[in-house]
One Martini backbone bead per residue (centre of mass of N, CA, C, O) as a GRO file, in nm:
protein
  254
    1UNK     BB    1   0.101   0.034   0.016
    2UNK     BB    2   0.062   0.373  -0.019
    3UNK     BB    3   0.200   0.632   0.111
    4UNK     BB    4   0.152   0.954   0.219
    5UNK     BB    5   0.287   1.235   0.120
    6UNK     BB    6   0.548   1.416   0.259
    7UNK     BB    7   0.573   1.745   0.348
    8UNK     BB    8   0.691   1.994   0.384
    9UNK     BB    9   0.725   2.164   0.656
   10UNK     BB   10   0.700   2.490   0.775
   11UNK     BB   11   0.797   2.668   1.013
   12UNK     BB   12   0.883   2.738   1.267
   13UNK     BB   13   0.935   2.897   1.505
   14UNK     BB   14   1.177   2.899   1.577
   15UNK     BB   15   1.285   2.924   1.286
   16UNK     BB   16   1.172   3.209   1.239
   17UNK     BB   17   1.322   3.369   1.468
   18UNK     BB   18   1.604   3.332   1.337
   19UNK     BB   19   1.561   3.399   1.070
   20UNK     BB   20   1.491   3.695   1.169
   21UNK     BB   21   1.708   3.770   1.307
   22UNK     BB   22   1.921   3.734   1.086
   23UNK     BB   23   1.837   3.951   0.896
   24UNK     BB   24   1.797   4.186   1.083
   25UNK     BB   25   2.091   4.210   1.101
   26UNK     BB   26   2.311   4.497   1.078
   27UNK     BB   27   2.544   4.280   0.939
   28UNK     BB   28   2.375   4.280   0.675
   29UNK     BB   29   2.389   4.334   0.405
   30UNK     BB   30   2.273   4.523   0.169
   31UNK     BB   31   1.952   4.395   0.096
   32UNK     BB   32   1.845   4.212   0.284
   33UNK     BB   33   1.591   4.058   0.295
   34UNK     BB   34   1.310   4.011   0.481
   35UNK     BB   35   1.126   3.760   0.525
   36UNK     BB   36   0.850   3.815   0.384
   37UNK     BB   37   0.976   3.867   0.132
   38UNK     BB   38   1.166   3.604   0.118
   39UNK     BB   39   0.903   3.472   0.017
   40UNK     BB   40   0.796   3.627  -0.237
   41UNK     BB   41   1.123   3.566  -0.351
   42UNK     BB   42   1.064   3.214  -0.330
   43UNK     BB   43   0.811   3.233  -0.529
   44UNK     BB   44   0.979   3.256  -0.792
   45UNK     BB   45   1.181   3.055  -0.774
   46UNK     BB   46   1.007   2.814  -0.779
   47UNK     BB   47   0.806   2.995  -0.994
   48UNK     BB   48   0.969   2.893  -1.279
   49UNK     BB   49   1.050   2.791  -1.594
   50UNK     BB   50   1.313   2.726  -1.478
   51UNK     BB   51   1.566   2.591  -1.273
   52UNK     BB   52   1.677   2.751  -0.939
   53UNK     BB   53   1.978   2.763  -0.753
   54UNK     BB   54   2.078   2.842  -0.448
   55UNK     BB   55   2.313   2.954  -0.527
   56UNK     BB   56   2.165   3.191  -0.704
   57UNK     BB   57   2.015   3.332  -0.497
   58UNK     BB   58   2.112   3.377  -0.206
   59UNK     BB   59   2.264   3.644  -0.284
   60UNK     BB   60   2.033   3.819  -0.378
   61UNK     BB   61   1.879   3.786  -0.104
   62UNK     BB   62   2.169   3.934  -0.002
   63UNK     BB   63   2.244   4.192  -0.221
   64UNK     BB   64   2.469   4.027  -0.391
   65UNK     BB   65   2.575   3.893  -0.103
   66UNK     BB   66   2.699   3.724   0.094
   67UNK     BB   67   2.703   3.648   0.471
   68UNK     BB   68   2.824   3.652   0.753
   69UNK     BB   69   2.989   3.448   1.023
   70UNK     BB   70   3.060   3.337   1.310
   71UNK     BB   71   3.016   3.032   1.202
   72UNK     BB   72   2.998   2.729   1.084
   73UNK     BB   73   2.707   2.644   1.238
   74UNK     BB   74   2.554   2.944   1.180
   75UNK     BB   75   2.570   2.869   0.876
   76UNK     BB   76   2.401   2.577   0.862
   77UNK     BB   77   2.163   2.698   1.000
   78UNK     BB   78   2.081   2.892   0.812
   79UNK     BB   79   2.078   2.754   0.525
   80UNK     BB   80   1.866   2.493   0.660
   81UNK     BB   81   1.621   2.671   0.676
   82UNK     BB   82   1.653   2.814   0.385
   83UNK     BB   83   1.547   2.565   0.282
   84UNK     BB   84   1.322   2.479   0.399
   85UNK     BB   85   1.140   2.720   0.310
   86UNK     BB   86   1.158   2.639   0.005
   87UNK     BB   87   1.049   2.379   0.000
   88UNK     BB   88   0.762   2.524   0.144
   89UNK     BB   89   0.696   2.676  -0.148
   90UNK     BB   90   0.713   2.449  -0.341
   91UNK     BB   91   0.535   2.256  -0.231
   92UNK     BB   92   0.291   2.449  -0.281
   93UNK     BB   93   0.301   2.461  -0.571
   94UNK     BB   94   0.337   2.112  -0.659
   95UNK     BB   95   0.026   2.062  -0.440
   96UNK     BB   96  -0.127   2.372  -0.410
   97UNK     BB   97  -0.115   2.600  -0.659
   98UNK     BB   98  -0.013   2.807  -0.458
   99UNK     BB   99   0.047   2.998  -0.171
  100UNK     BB  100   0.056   3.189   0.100
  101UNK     BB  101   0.156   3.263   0.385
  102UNK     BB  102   0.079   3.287   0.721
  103UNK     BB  103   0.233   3.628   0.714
  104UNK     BB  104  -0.001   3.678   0.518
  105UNK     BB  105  -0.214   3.936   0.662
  106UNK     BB  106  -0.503   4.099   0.624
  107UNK     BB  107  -0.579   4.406   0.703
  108UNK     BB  108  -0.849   4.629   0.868
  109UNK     BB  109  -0.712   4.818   0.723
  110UNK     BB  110  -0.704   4.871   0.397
  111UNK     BB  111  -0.498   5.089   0.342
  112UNK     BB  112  -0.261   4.954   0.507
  113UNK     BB  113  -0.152   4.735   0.287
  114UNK     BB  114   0.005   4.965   0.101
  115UNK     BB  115   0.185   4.983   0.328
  116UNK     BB  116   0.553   4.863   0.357
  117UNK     BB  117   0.488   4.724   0.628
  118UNK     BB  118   0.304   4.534   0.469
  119UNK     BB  119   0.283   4.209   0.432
  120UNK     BB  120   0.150   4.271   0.140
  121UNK     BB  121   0.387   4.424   0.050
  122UNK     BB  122   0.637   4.244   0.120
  123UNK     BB  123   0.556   4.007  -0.080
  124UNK     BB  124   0.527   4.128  -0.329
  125UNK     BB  125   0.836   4.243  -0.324
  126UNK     BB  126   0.977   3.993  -0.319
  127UNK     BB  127   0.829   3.891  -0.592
  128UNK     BB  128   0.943   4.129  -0.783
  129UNK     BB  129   1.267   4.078  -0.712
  130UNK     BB  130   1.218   3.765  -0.822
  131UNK     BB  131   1.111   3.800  -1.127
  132UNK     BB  132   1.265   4.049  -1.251
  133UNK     BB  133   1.529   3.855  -1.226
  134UNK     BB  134   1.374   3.681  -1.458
  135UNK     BB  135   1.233   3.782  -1.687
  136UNK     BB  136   1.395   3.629  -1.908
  137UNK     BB  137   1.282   3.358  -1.900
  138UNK     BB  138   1.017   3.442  -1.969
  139UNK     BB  139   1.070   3.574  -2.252
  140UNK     BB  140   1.076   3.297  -2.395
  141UNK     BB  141   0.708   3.240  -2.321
  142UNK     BB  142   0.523   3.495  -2.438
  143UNK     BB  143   0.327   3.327  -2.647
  144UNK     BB  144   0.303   3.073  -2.385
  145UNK     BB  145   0.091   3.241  -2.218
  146UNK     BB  146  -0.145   3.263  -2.052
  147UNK     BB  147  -0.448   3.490  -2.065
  148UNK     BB  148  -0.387   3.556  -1.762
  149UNK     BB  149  -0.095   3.595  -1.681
  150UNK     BB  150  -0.086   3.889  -1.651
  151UNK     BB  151  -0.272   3.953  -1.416
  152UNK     BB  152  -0.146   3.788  -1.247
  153UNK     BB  153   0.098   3.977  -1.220
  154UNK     BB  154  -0.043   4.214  -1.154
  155UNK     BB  155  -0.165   4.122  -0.859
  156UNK     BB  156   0.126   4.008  -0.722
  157UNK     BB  157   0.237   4.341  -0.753
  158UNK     BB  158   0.033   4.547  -0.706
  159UNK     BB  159   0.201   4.574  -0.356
  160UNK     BB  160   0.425   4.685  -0.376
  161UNK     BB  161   0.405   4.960  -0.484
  162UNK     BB  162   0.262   5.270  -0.394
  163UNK     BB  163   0.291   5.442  -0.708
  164UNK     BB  164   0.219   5.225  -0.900
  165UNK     BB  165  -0.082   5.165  -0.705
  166UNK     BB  166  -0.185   5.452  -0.811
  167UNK     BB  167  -0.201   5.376  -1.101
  168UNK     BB  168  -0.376   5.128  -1.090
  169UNK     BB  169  -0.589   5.268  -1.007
  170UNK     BB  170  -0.658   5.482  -1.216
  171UNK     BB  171  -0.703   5.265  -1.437
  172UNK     BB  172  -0.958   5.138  -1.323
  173UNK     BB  173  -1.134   5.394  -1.310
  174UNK     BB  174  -1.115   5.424  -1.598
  175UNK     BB  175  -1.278   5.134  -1.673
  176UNK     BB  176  -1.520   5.194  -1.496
  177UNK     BB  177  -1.610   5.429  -1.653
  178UNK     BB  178  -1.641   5.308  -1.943
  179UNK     BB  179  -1.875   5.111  -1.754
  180UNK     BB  180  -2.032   5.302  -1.559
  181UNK     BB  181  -1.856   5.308  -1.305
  182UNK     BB  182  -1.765   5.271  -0.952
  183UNK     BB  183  -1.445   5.305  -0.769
  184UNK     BB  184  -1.226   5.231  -0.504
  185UNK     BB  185  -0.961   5.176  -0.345
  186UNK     BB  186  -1.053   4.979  -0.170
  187UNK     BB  187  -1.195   4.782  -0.378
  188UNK     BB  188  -0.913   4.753  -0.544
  189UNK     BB  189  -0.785   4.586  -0.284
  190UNK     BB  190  -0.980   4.341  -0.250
  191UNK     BB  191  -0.956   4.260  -0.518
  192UNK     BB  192  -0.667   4.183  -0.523
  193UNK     BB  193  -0.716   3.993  -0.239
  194UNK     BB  194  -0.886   3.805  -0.408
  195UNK     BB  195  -0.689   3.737  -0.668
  196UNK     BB  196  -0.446   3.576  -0.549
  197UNK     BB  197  -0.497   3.266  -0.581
  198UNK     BB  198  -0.526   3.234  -0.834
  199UNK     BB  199  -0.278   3.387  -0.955
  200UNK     BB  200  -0.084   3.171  -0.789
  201UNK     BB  201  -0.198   2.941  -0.983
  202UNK     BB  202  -0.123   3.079  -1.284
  203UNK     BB  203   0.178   3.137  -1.232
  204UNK     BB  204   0.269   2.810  -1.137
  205UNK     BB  205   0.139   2.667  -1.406
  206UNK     BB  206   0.306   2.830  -1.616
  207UNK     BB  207   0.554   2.713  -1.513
  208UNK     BB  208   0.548   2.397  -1.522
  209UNK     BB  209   0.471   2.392  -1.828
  210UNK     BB  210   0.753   2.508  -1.897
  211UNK     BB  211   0.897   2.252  -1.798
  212UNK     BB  212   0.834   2.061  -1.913
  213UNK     BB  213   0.854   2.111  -2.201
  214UNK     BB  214   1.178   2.169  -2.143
  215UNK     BB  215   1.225   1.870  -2.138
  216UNK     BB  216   1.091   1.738  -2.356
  217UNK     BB  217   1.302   1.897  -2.560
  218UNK     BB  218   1.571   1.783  -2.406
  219UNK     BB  219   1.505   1.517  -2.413
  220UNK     BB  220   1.588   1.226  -2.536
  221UNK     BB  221   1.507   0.923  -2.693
  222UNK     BB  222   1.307   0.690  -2.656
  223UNK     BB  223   1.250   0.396  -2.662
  224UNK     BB  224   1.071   0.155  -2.690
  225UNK     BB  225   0.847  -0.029  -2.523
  226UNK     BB  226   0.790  -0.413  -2.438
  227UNK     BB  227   0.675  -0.702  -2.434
  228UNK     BB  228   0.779  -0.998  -2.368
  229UNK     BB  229   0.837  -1.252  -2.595
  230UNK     BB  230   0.753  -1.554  -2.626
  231UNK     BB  231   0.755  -1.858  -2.695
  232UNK     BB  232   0.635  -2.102  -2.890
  233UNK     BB  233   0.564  -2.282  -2.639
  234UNK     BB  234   0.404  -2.087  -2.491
  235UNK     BB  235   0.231  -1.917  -2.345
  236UNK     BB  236  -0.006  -1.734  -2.408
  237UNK     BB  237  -0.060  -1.335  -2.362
  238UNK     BB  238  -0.366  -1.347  -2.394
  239UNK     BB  239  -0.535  -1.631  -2.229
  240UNK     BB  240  -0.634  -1.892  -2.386
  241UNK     BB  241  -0.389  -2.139  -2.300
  242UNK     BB  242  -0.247  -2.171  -2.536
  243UNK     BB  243   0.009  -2.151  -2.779
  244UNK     BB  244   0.143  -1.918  -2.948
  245UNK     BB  245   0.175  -2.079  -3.220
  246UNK     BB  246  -0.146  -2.107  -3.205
  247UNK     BB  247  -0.233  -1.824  -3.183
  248UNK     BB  248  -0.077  -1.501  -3.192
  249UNK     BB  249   0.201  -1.674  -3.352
  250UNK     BB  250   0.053  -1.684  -3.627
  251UNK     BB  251   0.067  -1.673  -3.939
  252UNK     BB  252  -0.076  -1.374  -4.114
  253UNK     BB  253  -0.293  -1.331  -4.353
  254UNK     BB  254  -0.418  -1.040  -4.572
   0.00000   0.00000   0.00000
């Protein structure tokens, strides 16, 4: 009987309270992330159409450059952690359509999500600047990339920044005089967080499409297989009872 498969489990309290200690502590590279960005900067790198290895983003993540350790231990720890949170990033992904952790809590002032310390600012951002270094991997499926993509993507950068997301209330409310109704900044905040589910899983599952594809494109051709041929004198493959020369393996004209 097969056990049901075991996932990646979330960071546990202690963990994540070291992993943010750590990142937040100001002997950290200048552009460190902070936990919850770094939480949707690795929701691009697991939801890409490439895989990324930890080689390469672990630096992007700490603005550029490794950081240093107080000793081997404390790298060890910190490293393994860091695995660990991928995994369960990943896992969301691959296993459940990709979904936010649960660090990203919706504020109950609408307007306080826009601003730049709210947990949905944090990860919008941390996922757009996981995204956008990845941009060129997008750009060779620019064709192949489902009609809902591009919305995919407004909405899960929507909450990164202040003044885009201003721009994007203007653009909205654009299309909405143009259908004779009104909506309100609220509104649209509410939208963009009513949408980040789908959102989520658009752009996760066009991501495996898409290695899906480069996988096929670039394995080898593999052998057809077949069943063995029985011999002359054994029992026929196909249940009759009878021997193979007799059923099956008799010479037929057509």
């Amino acid at each position: 009987m097969n056990r049901p498969r075991q996932l990646p489990a979330p960071l546990s309290p202690p963990e994540r309270a070291a992993l943010e200690a750590f990142l937040s502590d100001p002997g950290r590279p200048e552009g460190t992330l902070p936990l919850i960005e770094l939480e949707g900067f690795l929701f691009a790198m697991a939801a890409s159409p490439f895989p990324v290895r930890p080689s390469e983003w672990l630096p992007v993540a700490f603005g550029g450059e490794m950081p240093e350790f107080e000793s081997s231990d404390q790298a060890n720890d910190v490293f393994g952690i860091l695995i660990l949170l991928y995994n369960s990033v990943n896992a969301d992904i691959m296993y459940r359509n990709g979904r936010l952790p649960d660090s990203v809590v919706f504020l109950d002032d609408i307007e306080d999500n826009i601003e730049h310390g709210a947990p949905l600012s944090q990860w919008s951002r941390g996922f757009a600047r996981g995204h956008f270094w990845l941009r060129h991997d997008w750009d060779e499926f620019g064709d192949d990339l489902s009609e809902e993509w591009d919305l995919a993507l407004s909405t899960l950068i929507l909450f990164a920044d202040k003044a885009a997301f201003e721009e994007s209330v203007d653009e909205v409310r654009e299309r909405a005089r143009e259908e004779e109704r009104d909506i309100s900044r609220a509104e649209v905040i509410l939208e963009g967080w009513c949408g980040y589910p789908h959102s989520l899983m658009v752009y996760s599952q066009d991501a495996m499409a898409m290695r899906a594809r480069v996988a096929a494109d670039s394995a080898p051709p593999q052998p057809a297989t077949r069943e063995p041929r029985p011999g002359r004198n054994e029992p026929c493959g196909c249940g009759s009872g009878h021997k193979f020369k007799k059923c099956c393996g008799k010479l037929r004209v057509v």
